[in-house]
C-alpha positions in Angstrom: 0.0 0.0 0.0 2.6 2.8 0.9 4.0 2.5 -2.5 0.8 3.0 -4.7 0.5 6.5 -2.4 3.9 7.1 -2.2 4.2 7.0 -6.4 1.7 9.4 -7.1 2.5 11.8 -4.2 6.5 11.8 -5.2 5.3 12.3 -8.9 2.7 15.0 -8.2 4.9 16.6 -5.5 5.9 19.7 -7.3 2.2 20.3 -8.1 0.4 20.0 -4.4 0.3 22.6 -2.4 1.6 21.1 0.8 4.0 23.0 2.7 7.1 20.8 3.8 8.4 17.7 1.6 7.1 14.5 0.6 9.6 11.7 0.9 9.2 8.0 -0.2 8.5 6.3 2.6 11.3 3.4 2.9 14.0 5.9 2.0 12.7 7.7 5.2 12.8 5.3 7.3 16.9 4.5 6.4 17.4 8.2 7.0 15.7 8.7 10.4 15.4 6.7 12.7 13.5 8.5 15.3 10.8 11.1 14.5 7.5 12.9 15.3 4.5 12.0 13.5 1.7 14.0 13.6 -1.6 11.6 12.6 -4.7 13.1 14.4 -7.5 11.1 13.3 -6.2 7.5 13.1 -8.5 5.6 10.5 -8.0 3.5 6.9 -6.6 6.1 5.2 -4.1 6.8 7.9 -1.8 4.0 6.1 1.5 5.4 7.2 0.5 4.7 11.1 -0.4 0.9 10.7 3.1 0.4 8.2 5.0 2.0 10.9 3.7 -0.5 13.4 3.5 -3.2 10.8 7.6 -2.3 10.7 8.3 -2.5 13.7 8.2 1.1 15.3 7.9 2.0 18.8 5.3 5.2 18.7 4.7 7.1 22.2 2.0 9.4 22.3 3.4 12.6 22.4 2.1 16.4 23.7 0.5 14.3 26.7 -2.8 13.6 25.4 -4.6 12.1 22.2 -3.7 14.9 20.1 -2.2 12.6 17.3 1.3 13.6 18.0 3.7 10.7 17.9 7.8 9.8 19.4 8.4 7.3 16.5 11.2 5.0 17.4 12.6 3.0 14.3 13.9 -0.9 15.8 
């Protein structure tokens, strides 16, 4: 699943007006190994929550509440 999104996000990338960058999603993950991840409402089409668990991360809710911020931990 991450690679169908991550195709036409990385293609489309210079064409969405989305402040920051989009990275493909395995490359990420061999860069950083720790990170925040801000996911606020968890469902299925929150895909990049469930790969990182599927992967192996250690998340830790982060700002003290269920405000969707994450301490992502890479094993």
């Amino acid at each position: 699943m991450p690679r169908l999104l991550d195709s036409g996000l990385l293609r489309g990338r210079s064409l969405l007006p989305i402040r920051g960058r989009i990275e493909n999603y395995a490359d990420f993950l061999r860069q950083y190994r720790r990170f925040w991840l801000f996911c606020p409402t968890p469902g299925p089409e929150q895909w990049t929550l469930r790969q990182l668990l599927v992967d192996g991360a250690h998340m830790r809710p982060g700002g003290g509440g269920n405000d969707g911020l994450y301490d992502v931990a890479i094993k």
